[in-house]
N, C-alpha and C positions, 0 to 999 in steps of 0.2 A: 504494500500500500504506500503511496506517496504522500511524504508529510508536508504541509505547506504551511507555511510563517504566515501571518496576518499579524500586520501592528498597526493596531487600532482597533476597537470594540463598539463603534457607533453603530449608525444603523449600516452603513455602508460596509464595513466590516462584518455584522452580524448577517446580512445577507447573502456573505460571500462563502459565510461558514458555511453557512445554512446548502445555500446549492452545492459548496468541493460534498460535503459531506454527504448530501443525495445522489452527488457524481460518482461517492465510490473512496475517494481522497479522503486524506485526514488533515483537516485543519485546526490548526491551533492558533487562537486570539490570544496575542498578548495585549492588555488594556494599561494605559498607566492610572486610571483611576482606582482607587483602595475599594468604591464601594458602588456597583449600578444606581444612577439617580434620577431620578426625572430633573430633565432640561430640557430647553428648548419653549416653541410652541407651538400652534397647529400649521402644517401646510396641506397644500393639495396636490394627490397621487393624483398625474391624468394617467391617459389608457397604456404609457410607455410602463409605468410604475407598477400601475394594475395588470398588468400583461405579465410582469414579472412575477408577482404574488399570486394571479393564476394559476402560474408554473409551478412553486413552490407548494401549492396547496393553500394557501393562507387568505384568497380571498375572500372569503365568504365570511372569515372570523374579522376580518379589516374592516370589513361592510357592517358587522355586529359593533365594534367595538366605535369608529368613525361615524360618517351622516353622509349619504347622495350625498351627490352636487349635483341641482339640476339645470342651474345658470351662472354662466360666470356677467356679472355685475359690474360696471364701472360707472362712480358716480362723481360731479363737478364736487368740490368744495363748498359748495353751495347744495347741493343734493340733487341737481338736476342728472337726469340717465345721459349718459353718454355710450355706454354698449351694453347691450346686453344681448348674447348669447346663447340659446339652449344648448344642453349637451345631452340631449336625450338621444341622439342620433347615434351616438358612438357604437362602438361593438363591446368593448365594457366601461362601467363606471366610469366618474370621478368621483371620489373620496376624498372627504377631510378628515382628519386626524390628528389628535396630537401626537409629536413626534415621542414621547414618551410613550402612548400606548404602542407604535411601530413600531419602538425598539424592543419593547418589552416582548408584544408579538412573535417576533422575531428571535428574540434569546430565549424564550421558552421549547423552541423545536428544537434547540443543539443541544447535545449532550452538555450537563455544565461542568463535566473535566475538561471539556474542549474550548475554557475560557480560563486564564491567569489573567488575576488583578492586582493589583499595585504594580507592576514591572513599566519604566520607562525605558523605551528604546534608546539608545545612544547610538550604534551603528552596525554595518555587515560586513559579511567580505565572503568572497564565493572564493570555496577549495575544491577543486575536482568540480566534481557534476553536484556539490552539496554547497547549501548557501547556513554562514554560520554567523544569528542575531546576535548580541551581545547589550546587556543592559544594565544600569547605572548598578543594581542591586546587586554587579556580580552573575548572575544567572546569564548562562549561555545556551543559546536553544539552536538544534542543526535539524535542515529540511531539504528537502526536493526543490524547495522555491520558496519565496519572500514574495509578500503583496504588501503594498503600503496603504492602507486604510487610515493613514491620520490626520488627515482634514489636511485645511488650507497653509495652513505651517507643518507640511510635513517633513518630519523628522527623515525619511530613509528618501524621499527626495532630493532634500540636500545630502545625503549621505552616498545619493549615487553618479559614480563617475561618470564624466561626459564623454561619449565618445568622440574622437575626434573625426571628422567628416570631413573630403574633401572639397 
């Protein structure tokens, strides 16, 4: 089985466990938070989002746990309509949600040994055909592959070398 490195535990990361682990693969989330918390607030899954959690199995609990979306709404500053839109036409939903129930959603299918919390990534380095994490706690974790799941200041982003192109 192929073990794959995931650094980051958001939703983005939670979803990627979620599918290597349906694929077969073994993913492990390292998270650097000590403890899952609700953050965040609500956004809206359109049909790219909801096409995915179709896949997953999880739409139907998204749809229980979120609200339709039957119009997307755009009003002046003053309250006059400026768009409004039906979305009834789609082939699936739109969905709002808070991004806390998504995640939660979400970490609830993965086995939860297939999550370490408190670990901050520091950096990698690939040996052979094996890529090997390393993180501030000392703890080193060796995989098949590295996915960087850690938002917009990603740590193994800057941590990965450029190639040089000519």
């Amino acid at each position: 089985m192929n073990k794959v490195i995931i650094i980051g535990g958001g939703i983005g990361g939670a979803a990627t466990a979620l599918a290597l682990s349906r694929a077969g693969l073994e993913p492990v989330v390292y998270e650097r938070t000590k403890k899952l918390r609700e953050v965040g607030a609500g956004i809206a899954l359109w049909a790219n989002a909801t096409h995915i959690l179709k896949n997953l199995g999880l739409l139907e609990e998204a749809k229980q746990v979120g609200y339709l979306t039957t119009n997307y709404q755009f009003n002046s500053q003053r309250g006059k309509e400026l768009v409004n839109v039906s979305l009834d036409g789609f082939e699936l939903p739109v969905v709002a949600i808070h991004r806390a129930q998504l995640h939660q959603l979400l970490w609830l299918h993965v086995p939860g040994e297939k999550f370490i919390l408190g670990e901050t990534f520091e950096r990698f380095e690939c040996k052979g055909n094996q890529v090997h994490a390393y993180f501030t706690s000392g703890l080193k974790a060796q995989g098949d592959a590295l996915i960087g799941a850690d938002g917009l200041r990603s740590q193994v982003r800057a941590n990965t070398p450029v190639a040089n192109l000519p």
